[in-house]
N, C-alpha and C positions, 0 to 999 in steps of 0.2 A: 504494500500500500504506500501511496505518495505522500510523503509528511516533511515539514518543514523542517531543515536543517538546526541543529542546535549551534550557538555560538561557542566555540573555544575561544580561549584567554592566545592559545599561543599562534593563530591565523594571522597571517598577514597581509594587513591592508594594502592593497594596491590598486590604482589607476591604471583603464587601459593595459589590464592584464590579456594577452592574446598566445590564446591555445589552439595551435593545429593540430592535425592529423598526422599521424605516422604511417604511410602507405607503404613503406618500404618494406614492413615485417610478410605482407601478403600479396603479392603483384595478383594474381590471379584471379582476388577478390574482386566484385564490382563495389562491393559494400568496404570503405573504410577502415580500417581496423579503429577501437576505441579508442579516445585521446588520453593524456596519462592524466592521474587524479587530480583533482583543483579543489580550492575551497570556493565554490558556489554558494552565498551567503542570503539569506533572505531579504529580500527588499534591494537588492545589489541590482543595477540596472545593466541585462546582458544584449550583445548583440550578435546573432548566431545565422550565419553565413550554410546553409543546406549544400548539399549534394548538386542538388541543379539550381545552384546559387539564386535560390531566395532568401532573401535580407528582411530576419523578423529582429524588433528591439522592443524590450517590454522588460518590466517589474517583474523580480521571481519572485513568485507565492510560493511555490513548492519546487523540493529536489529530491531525487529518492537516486542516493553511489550505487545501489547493487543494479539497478536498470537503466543509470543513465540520461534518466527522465526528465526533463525540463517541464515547469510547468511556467506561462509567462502571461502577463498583464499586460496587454496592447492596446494603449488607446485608440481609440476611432479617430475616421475622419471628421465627424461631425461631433461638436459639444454634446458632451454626457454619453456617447458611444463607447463599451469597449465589446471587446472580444477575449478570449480565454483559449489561448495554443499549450496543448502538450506535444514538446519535441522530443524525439530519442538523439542526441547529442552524439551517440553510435554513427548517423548520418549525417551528419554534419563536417564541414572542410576544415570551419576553424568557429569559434565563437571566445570574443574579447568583453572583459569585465570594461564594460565604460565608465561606472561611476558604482565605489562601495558605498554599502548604506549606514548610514549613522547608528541605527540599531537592527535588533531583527523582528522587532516589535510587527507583526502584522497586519497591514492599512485595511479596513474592509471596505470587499469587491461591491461594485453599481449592486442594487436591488435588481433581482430579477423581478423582469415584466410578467408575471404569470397571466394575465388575460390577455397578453401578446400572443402566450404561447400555443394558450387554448386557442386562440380565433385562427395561429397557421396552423394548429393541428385538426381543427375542423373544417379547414378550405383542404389540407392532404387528401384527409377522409374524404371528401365531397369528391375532390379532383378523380380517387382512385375509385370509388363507386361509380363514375361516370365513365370512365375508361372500362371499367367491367361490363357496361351497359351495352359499350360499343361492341359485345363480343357476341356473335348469333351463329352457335353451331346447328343447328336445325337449318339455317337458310345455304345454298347451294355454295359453292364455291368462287362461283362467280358473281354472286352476290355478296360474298363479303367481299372477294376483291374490289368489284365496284363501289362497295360502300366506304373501304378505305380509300380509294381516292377521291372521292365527293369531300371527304371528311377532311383532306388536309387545309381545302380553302373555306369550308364550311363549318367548322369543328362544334360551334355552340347552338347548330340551330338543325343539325341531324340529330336523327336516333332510326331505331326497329318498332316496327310494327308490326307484331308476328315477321313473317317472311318478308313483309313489305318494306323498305326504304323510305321515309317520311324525311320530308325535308320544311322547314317553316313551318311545321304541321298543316301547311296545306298540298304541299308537292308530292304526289307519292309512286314509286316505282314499284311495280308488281312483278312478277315472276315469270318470263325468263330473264326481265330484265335490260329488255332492248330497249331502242328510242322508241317505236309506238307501245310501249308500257309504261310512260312516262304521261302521268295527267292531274289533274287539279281534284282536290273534293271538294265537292258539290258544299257552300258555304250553308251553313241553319237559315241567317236572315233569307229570310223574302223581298224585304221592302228594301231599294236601292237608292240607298241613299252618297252624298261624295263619297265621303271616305270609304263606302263598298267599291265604287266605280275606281279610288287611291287603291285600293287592298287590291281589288282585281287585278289593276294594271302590274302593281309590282308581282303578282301571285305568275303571270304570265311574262313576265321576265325573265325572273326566278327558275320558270319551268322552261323557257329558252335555253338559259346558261345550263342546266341539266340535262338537257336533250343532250347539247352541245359535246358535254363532257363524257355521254353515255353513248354517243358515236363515236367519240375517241377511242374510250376504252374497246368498245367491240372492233377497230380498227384496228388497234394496236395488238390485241389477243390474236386477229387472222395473219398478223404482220409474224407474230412470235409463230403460231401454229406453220404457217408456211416453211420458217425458218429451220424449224424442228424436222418435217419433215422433209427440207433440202440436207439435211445434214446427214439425216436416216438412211435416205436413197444415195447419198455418195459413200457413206462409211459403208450399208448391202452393196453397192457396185466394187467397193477396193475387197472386199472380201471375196466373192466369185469368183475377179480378177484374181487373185490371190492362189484363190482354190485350183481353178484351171491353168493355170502355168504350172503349179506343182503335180497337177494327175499328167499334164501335158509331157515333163520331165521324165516322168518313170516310164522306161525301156517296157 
């Protein structure tokens, strides 16, 4: 477990203490070998240089010699921001004590925002329920491939309807799937008023750019099917070829 270093009497302070890596003991390694021991002091302000040279500087809260472990206080970009890095020091090129600390007395970290954490952990939840939503094994195969590509420019306004492909909740593609399976449902109101004759028009927009896109796809599937089968018929032709030159050989 990571715990804060104790203070010794007989540690010595220093400024811009810098500790590199000893790569000489392992050529072989891609991984560094450990750098030799140091007195990493609480509240010591370090600056530790990684592997693929990122440059993190922060307040140590914690140190744990048997693992290596950095634990560092990096302020944000923005006032009252920070962030919380634990490094393995194992990966690291070189890391330099910039400023020892006056005591080891430990400053306490920002407050966690806990109804921050709940609101992104209930947009995860929501994100990852809707991505599950996206997933219709009952519908054909080419209906989900089409429904993934509708979905990358249309992500929040598709879903499943049974088999069906709904789009705006009024667009809906039926099963096989093609352009003339692409049509409109029939709205509840009766009475037509603007914003029906608004709603219609964009409904038949809508249902354009989806045709559109639902001829592509079936062009591009007979583009790939063609392909498959030019591939098929030259690999059976070198074969034959192949065949008959060898019965042709034998005496």
């Amino acid at each position: 477990m990571m715990h804060p270093m104790d203070h010794h009497d007989n540690l010595q302070n220093s400024t811009n203490n810098v500790i590199k890596q000893d790569n000489n003991s392992n050529q072989s390694s891609p991984i560094p070998s450990p750098p030799p021991s140091t007195n990493i002091r609480i509240n010591s302000t370090l600056r530790v240089i990684t592997v693929l040279d990122d440059i993190r500087i922060g307040k140590v809260v914690a140190y744990d010699p048997p693992s290596n472990l950095v634990t560092l206080h990096i302020k944000g970009t923005k006032p009252g921001s920070t962030s919380v890095a634990v490094i393995n020091l194992n990966h690291c090129r070189e890391y330099i004590i910039e400023q020892e600390p006056k005591d080891d007395t430990l400053e306490p970290l920002y407050p966690i925002d806990i109804s921050k954490l709940k609101k992104r952990q209930m947009e995860n939840e929501a994100e990852k329920k809707k991505e599950a939503s996206f997933i219709n094994i009952k519908a054909s195969a080419n209906g989900q491939a089409l429904f993934r590509l509708i979905k990358k420019t249309m992500n929040q306004v598709i879903r499943w309807s049974n088999n069906d492909i709904l789009i705006n909740n009024t667009v809906r593609i039926v099963e096989p799937y093609r352009v003339e399976n692409v049509s409109i449902d029939t709205p509840i109101q009766t009475n037509i008023t603007i914003a029906n004759k608004i709603t219609t028009k964009g409904d038949n927009d809508t249902k354009t750019h989806i045709m559109k896109l639902v001829e592509k796809f079936w062009s591009d599937q007979t583009k790939l099917a063609s392909n498959t089968d030019l591939t098929r018929t030259k690999s059976d032709s070198l074969s034959k070829t192949t065949i008959d030159s060898t019965a042709s050989s034998i005496p």
